[in-house]
C-alpha positions as CSV (number, residue, x, y, z in Angstrom):
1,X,-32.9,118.0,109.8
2,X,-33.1,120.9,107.6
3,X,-30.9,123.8,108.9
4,X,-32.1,126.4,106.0
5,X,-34.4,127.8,108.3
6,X,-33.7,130.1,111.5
7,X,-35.0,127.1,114.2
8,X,-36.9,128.1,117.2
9,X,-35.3,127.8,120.5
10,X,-37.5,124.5,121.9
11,X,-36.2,123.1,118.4
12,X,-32.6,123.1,119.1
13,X,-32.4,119.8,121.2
14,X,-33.7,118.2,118.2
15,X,-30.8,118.9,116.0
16,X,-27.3,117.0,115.9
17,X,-24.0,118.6,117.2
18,X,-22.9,119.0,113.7
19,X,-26.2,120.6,112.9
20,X,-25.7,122.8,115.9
21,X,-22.3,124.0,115.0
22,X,-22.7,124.6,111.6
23,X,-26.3,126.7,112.6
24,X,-23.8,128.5,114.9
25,X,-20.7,129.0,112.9
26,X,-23.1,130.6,110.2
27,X,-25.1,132.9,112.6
28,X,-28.5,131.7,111.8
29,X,-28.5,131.1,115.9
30,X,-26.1,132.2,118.3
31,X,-24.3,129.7,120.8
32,X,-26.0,131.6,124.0
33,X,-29.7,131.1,122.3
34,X,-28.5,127.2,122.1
35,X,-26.8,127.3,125.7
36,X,-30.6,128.5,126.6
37,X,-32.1,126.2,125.0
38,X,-29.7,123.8,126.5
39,X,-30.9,124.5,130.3
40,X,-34.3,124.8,129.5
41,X,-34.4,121.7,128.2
42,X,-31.7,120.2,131.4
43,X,-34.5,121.9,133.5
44,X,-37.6,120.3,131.9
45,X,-36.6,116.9,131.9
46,X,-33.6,116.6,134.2
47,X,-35.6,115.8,137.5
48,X,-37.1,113.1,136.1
49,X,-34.1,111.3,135.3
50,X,-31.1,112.8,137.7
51,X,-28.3,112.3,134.5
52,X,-26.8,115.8,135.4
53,X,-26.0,116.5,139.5
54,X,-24.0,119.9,139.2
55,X,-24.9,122.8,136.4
56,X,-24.3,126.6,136.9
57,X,-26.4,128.1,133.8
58,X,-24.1,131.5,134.7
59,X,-20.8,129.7,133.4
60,X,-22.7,128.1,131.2
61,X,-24.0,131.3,129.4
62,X,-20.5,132.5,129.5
63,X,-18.7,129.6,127.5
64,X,-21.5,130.5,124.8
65,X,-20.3,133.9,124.4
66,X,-17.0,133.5,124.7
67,X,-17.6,131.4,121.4
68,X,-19.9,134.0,120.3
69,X,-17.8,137.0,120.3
70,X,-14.7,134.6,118.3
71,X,-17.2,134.7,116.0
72,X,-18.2,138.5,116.2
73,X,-14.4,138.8,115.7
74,X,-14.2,136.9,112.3
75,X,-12.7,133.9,113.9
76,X,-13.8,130.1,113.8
77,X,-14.6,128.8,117.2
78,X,-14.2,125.4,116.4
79,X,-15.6,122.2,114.3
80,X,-17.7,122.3,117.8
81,X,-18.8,125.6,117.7
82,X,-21.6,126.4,120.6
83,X,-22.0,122.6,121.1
84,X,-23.8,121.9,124.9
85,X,-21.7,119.0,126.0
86,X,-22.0,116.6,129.7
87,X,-18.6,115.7,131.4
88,X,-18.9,112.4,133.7
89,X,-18.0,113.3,137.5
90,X,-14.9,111.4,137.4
91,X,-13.0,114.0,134.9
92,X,-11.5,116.8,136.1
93,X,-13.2,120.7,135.2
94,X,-11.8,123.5,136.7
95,X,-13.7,124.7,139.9
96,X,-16.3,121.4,140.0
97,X,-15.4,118.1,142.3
98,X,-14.2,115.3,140.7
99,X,-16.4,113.3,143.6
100,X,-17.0,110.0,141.8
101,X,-19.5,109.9,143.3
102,X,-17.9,109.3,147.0
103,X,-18.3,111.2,150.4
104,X,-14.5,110.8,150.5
105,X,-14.2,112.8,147.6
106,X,-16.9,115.7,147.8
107,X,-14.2,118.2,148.4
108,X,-12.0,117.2,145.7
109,X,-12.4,120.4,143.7
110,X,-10.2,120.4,140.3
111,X,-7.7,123.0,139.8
112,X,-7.2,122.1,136.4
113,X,-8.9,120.6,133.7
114,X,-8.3,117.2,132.1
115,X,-7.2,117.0,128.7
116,X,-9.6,116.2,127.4
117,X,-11.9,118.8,128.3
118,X,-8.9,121.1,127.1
119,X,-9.3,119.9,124.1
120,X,-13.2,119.9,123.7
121,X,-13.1,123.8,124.9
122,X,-10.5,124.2,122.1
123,X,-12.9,123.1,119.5
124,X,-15.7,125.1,120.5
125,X,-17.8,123.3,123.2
126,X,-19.9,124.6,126.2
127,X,-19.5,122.0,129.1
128,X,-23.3,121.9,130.0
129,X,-23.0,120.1,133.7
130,X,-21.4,117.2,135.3
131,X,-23.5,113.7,134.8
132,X,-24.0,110.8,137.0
133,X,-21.9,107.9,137.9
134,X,-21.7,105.1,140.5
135,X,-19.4,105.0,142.8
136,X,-16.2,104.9,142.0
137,X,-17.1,104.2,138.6
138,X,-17.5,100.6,139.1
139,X,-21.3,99.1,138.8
140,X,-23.5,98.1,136.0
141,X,-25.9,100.9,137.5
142,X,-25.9,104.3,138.3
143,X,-26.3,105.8,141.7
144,X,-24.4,106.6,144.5
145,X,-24.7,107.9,148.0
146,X,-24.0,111.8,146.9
147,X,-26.0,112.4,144.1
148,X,-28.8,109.5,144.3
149,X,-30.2,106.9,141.3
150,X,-30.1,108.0,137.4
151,X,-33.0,106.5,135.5
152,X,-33.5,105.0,132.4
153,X,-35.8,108.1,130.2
154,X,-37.1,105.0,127.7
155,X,-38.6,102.7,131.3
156,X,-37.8,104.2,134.5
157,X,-37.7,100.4,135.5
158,X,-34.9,99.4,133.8
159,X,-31.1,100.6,134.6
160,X,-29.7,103.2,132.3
161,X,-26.3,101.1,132.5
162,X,-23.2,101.9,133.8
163,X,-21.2,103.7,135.0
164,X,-21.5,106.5,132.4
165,X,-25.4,105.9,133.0
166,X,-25.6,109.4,133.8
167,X,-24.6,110.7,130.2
168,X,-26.3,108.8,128.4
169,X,-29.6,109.4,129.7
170,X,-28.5,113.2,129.3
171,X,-28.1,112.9,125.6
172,X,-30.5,110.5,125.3
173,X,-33.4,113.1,126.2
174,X,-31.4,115.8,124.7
175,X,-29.8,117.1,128.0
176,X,-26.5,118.3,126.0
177,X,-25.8,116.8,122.3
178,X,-22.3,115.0,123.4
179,X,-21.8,113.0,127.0
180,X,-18.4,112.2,127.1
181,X,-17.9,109.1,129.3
182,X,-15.2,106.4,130.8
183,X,-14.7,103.1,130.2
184,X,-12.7,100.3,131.4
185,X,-15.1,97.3,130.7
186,X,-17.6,98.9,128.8
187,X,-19.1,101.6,130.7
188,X,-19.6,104.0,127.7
189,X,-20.6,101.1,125.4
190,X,-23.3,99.7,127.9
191,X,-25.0,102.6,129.0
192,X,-25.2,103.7,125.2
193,X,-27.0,100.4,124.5
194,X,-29.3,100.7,127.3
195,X,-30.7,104.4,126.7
196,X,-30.7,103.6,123.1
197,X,-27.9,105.9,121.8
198,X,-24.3,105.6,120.3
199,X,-21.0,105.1,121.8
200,X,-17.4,104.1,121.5
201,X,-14.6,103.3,123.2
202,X,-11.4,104.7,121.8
203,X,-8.4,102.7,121.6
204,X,-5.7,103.4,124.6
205,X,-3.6,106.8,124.2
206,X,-6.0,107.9,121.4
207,X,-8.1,110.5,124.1
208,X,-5.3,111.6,126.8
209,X,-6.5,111.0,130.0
210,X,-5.1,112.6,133.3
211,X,-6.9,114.0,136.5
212,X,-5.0,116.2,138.4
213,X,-7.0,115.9,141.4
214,X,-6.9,112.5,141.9
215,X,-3.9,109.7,142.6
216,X,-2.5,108.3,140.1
217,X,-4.0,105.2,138.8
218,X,-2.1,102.1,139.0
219,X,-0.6,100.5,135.9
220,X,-3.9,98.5,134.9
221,X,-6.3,101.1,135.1
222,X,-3.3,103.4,133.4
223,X,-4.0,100.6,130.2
224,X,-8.0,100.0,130.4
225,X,-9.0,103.1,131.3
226,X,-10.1,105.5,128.6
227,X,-13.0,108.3,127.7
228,X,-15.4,108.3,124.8
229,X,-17.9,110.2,123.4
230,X,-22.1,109.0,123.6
231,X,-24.3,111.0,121.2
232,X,-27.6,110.6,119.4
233,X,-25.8,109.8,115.8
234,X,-22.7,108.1,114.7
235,X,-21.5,111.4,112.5
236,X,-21.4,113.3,116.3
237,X,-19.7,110.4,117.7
238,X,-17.1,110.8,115.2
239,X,-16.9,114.8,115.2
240,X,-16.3,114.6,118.9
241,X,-13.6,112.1,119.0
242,X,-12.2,114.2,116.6
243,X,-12.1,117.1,119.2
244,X,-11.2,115.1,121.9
245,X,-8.6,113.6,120.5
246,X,-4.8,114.6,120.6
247,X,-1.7,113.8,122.5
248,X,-1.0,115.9,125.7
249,X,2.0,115.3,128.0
250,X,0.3,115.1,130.9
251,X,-0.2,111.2,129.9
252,X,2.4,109.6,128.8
253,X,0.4,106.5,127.0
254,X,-1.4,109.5,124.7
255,X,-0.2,109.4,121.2
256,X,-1.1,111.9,118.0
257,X,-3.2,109.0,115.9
258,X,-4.5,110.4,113.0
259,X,-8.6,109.2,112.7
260,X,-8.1,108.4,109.4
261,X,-5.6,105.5,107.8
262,X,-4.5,104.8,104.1
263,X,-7.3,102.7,102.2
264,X,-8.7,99.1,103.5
265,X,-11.3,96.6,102.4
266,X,-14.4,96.9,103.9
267,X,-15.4,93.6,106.4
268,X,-18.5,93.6,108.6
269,X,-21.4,91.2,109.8
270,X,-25.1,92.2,110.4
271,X,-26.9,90.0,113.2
272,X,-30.4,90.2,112.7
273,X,-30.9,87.2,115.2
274,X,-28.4,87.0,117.9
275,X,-28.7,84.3,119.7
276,X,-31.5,82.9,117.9
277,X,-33.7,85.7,119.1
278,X,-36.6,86.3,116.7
279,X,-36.4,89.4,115.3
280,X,-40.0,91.4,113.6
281,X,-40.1,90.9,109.7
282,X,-40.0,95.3,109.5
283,X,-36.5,94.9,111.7
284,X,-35.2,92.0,109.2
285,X,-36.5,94.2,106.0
286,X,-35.0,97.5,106.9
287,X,-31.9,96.5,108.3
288,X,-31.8,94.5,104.7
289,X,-32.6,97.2,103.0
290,X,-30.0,99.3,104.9
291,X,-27.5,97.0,104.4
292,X,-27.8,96.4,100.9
293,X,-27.3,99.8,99.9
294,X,-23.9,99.8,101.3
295,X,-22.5,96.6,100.2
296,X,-22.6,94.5,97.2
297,X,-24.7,91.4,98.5
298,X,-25.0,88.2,96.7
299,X,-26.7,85.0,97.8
300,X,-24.9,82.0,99.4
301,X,-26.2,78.1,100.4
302,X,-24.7,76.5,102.8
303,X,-22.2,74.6,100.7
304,X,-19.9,77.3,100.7
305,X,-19.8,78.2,104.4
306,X,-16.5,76.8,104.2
307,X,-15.4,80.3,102.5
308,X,-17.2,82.5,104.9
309,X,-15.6,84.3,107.8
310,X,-16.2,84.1,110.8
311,X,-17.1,80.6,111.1
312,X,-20.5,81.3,110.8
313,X,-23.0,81.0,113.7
314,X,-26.7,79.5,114.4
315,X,-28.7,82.3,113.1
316,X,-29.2,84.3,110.5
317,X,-26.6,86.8,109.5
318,X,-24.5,88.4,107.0
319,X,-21.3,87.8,106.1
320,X,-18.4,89.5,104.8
321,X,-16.0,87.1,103.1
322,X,-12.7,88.3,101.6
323,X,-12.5,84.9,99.0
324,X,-13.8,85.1,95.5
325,X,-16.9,84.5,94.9
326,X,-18.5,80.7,94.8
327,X,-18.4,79.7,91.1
328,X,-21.8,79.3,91.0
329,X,-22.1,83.0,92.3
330,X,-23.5,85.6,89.5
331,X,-20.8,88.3,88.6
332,X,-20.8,91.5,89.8
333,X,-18.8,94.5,89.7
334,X,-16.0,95.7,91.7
335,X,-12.8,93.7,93.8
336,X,-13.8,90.2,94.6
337,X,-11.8,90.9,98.1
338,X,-13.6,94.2,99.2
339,X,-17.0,95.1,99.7
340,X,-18.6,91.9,99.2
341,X,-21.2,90.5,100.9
342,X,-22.8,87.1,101.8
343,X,-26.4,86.1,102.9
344,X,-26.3,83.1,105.2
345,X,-29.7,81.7,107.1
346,X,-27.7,79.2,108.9
């Protein structure tokens, strides 16, 4: 979306994080005219769904001009400058209870905040409200006895996954532009895939993770457990962990990983039929399309599925192989081991 012109206020949710930050950073709106925006839009849509259970627009409105007078001051807020961003109920925030969701834990109010929020605050961000979870953290679903059932904004009928259900039905309607979840098994990937938005899972010590509030976890969780961004685009997902990312002593597994690593070839498969799933012929021509303009794609028979990697499956897919090309296979330009793709209809 265009961001030469001055948007209107029930425009904002539209735009990505990194849209909203640069709007921000340049003046053309100021973070509490998005923070606005932010709770109109939480209060619009927000009882239909139940993603967020605990929002206090006064703090809110004051994180937004805290970032706006850094600005009124010559100085740079942040990569996340005026950004509304959801925190699950199972990380810590300074004056909100880290519940999870439990009766036990209603009263649990954090004294300090997680590292990860830290760091988020650091780099700009207004922390929007506190989104749903089951208890505990530990279903497929999202509800618990405190807060009640999040549901799915694409079919009410259908679960919005778990347990970071709760965030990403927020940024799936635009409640806040960056949820950040937890995951042990896939509870930001799931929920991502079932409200239709991204999200990943960051390897172990990459995002530090500590709760001051709660007991320790015990040495399995300590090595599964992590938090990751959900957002509507892949660019936010990768300009929040940015901002979330950085070692803390407070956890001992976090480590300072850059984001970034020297140069590598380029391997991936496209599944346009898992599972032998039929798949609409606009699906199969734009994800070709997509796909093609990325990689350098030739055609391959069957006789060569001896070369491809993976071994390849029952369906149709396409393949990344780092061998040269079949003989038979026309030239084309570039490293024979990067960036080279095969068609297979297996």
């Amino acid at each position: 979306m265009s961001t030469a012109a001055r948007p209107g206020a029930s425009q904002l949710w539209h735009f990505s994080a990194g849209e909203v930050a640069g709007l921000v950073r340049s003046g053309k709106v100021s973070a509490r005219e998005v923070a606005d925006a932010a709770l109109q839009r939480l209060d619009s849509i927000n009882p239909r769904i139940n993603a967020i259970v605990d929002c206090r627009p006064d703090l809110v409105r004051q994180q937004a001009d805290q970032v706006d007078s850094l600005l009124a001051r010559g100085n740079d807020p942040g990569p996340l400058a005026g950004v509304p961003i959801t925190l699950k109920i199972n990380i810590d925030q300074v004056g909100f209870a880290t519940s999870d969701g439990s009766r036990l834990r209603k009263d649990w109010v954090a004294k300090f905040n997680s590292p990860v929020v830290d760091n988020l605050v650091r780099n700009g961000a207004v922390l929007l409200g506190r989104s749903n979870s089951p208890t505990f953290a530990l279903r497929w679903f999202t509800s618990n006895v405190l807060y009640g059932s999040t549901r799915n904004p694409r079919d009410p009928l259908l679960t919005p996954g778990g347990s970071s259900g709760g965030a990403a039905a927020a940024v799936a309607t635009g409640i806040g532009h960056i949820a950040v979840g937890t995951d042990v098994g896939g509870s930001v990937r799931y929920p991502a895939y079932a409200c239709g938005v991204h999200g990943i899972r960051p390897s172990l010590g990459r995002v530090p993770a500590y709760n001051a509030s709660s007991p320790e976890d015990t040495i399995g969780l300590q090595i599964m457990h992590v938090k990751g961004p959900i957002a509507r685009t892949v660019q936010d997902l990768r300009l929040s962990l940015a901002a979330m990312s950085g070692a803390d002593p407070r956890d001992p597994w976090s480590v300072p990983a850059p984001l970034e690593g020297p140069p590598m070839p380029l391997r991936a498969a496209l599944c346009v039929r898992p599972g032998g799933i039929g798949a609409g012929k606009t699906v199969c021509r734009r994800s070709w399309e997509r796909f093609g303009t990325r990689f350098e794609v030739l055609q391959c028979s069957n006789r060569c599925r001896d070369r491809l990697t993976p071994t390849p499956l029952r369906h149709r897919a396409w393949w990344i192989c780092n061998s040269p090309c079949p003989p038979s296979a026309p030239d084309l330009p570039g490293s024979t081991a990067c960036r080279r793709a095969w068609w297979s209809d297996c």
